[in-house]
C-alpha positions as CSV (number, residue, x, y, z in Angstrom):
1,X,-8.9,12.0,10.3
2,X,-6.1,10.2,8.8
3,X,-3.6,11.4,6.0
4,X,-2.5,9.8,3.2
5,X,1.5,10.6,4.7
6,X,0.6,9.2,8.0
7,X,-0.3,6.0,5.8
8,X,2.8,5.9,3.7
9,X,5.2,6.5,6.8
10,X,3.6,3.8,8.8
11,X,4.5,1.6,5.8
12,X,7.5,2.9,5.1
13,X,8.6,2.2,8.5
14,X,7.9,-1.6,8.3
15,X,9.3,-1.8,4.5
16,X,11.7,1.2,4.3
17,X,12.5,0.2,0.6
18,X,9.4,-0.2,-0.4
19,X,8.1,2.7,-2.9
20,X,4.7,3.6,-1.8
21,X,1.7,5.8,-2.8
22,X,-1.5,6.7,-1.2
23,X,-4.2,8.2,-2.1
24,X,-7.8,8.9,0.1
25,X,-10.3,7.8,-2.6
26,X,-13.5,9.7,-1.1
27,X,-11.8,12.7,0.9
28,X,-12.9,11.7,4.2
29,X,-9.7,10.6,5.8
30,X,-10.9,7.0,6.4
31,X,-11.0,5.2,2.8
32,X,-7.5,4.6,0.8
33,X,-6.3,3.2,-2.3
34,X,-2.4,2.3,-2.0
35,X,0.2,1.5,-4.7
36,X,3.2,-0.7,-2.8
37,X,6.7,-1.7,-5.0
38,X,8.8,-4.0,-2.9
39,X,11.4,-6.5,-3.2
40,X,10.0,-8.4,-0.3
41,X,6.9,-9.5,-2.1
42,X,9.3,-11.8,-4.2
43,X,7.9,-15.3,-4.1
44,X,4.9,-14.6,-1.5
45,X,1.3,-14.6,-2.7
46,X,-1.0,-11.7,-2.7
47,X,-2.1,-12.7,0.8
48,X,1.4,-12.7,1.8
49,X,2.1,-9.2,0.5
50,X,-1.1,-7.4,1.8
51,X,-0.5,-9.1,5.1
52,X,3.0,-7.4,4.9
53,X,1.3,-4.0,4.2
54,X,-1.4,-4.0,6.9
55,X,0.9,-5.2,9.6
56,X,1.5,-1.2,10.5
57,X,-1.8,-0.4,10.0
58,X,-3.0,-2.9,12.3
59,X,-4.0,-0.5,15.2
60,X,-5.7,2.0,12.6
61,X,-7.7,-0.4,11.6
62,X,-8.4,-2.5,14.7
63,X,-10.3,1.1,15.7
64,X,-11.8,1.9,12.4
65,X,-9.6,5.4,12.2
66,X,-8.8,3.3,8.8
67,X,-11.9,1.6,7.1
68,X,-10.8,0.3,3.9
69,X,-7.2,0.3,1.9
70,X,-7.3,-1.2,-1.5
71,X,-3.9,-2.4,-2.0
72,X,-1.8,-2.7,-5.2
73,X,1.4,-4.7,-4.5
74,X,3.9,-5.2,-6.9
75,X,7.7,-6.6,-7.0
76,X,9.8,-4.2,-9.1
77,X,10.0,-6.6,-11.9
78,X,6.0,-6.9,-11.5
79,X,5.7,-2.8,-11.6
80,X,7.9,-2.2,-14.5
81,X,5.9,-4.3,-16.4
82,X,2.7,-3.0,-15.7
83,X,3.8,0.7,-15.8
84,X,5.1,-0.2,-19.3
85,X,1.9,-1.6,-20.5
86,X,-0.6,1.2,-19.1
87,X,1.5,4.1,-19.0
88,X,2.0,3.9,-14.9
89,X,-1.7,4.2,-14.3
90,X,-2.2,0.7,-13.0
């Protein structure tokens, strides 16, 4: 059963500046909704940026120990608007 640390330190370890959080949406270790802030997502389309985010994860998933991630990627620029229009809850 996964954790939602081991998830964020996988990521972290591919995008070290990257300000992530992860939740586990059903409490069963296996489904996860991340929130991903990274300068690296600058210019690159959503593909782009989730491809960037599930590169870690690729093993996890690959065996089903990780069955679904929603992602949320955002540049900074991207996150402080949106935090500023709902309050952070996006």
């Amino acid at each position: 059963m996964l954790n939602p640390e081991t998830l964020i330190a996988r990521i972290r370890s591919a995008m070290p500046e990257a300000q992530v959080e992860v939740v586990d949406t059903t409490g069963t270790g296996d489904h996860f909704e991340a929130r991903i802030v990274s300068t690296r997502f600058e210019g690159k389309s959503m593909v782009e940026q989730h491809q960037l985010v599930y590169a870690p994860l690729k093993d996890l998933l690959a065996t089903g120990e990780l069955h679904a991630l929603a992602l949320r990627t955002y540049t900074p620029a991207q996150w402080e608007k949106a935090s500023k229009t709902s309050g952070g809850q996006r």
